[in-house]
N, C-alpha and C positions, 0 to 999 in steps of 0.2 A: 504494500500500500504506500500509496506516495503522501506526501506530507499534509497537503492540503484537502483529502480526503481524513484523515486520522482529524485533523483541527473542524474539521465542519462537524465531524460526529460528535466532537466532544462538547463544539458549539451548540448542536441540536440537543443533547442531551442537558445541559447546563440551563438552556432555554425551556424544555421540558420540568426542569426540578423544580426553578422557580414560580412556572406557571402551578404547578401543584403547591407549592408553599404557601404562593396564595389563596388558593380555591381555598387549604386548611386552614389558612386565618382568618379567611372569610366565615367558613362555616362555623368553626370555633369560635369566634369572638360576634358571634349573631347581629354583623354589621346587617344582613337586608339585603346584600348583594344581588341575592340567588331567589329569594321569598314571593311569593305569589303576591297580588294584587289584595290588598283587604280590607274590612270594613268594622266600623267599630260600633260594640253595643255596652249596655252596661248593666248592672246588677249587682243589687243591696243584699246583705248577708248580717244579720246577727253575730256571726263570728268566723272570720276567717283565717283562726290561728294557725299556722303555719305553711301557707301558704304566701306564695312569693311570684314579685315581679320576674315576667320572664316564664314563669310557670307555664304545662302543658293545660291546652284545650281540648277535651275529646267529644265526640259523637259516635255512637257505635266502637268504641274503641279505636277511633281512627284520630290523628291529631287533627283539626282543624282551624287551630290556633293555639295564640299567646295569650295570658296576662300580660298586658299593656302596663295599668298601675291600679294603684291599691291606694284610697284616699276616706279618713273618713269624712263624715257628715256629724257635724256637731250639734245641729239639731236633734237630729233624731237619734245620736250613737251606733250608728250602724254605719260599715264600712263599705263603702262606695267601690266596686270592682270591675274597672272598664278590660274589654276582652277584645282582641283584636282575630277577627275572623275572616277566613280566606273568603273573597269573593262567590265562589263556586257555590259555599254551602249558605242554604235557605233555610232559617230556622220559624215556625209558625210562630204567631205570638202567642200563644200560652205553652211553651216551651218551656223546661225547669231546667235550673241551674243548679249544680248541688257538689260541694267539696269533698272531694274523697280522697284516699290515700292509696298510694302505690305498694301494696306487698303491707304486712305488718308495721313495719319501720321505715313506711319508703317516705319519699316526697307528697304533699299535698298537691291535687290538680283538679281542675273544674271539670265533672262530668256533665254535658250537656243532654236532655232527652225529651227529643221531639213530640210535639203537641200536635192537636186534630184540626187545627183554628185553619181558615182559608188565608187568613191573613198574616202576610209574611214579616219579620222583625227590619226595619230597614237602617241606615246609617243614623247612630245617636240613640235607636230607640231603647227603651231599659225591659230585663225578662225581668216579669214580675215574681214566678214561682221559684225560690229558692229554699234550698237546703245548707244550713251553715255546719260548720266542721263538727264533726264529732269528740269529743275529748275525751281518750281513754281514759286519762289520771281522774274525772269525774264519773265513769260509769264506773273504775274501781270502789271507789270510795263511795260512791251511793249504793254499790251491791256490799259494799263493807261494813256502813253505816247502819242499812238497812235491815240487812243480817244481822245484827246486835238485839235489834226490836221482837225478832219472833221467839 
């Protein structure tokens, strides 16, 4: 091989790494790069402890989005959860929202589960029916609690 076929391949290849370093910095550092088209709704929750911005969206078990942010309302005490949703998916408006946990110890994520309504959720609108997180250290202790009485 002559010299200037050995240089182009090392070229191509050098140009190939970087082009992957990026895609991975992209997908890792959740710039948006790569991400579908989406639309934002939102939804009031009684308690949304542990759960986080950034957090998984699902439908069907399928991701369909992010948490956007997490904001309360001082009025009411109730914490304000805007959800950013991929364009594609159409949720009815009587739709429920509801916080569940991945595995025993996982991560908190927003299960979504569609409604019968004709009428679809559109950009801004808020899902009225939610389910806020559950909290183990309270179901122990009120079966603990509880227990003592009988």
């Amino acid at each position: 091989m002559n010299r200037l076929t050995i240089e182009t391949y090392v070229g191509l290849f050098v140009v190939a790494g970087l082009a992957g370093m990026f895609f991975l910095a992209t997908k890792m550092g959740n710039v948006g790069v790569f991400e579908p088209e989406t639309y934002s709704v939102s939804a009031r929750f009684t308690s949304v402890s542990g759960l986080k911005e950034g957090g998984v969206v699902e439908l069907a078990g399928v991701r369909v989005g992010k948490v956007q942010k997490i904001v309360l309302d001082p009025a009411a005490y109730e914490a304000v959860v805007h959800l950013s949703l991929n364009k594609n998916v159409e949720l009815q408006e009587d739709s429920v929202a509801s916080i569940r946990t991945a595995g025993i110890i996982g991560d908190r994520y927003v299960k979504l589960s569609p409604g019968g309504s004709d009428l679809i959720l559109e950009e801004g609108d808020e899902i009225i029916e939610t389910e806020s997180a559950i909290s183990i250290e309270e179901l122990v202790s009120k079966y603990i609690f509880e227990g003592d009485k009988e």
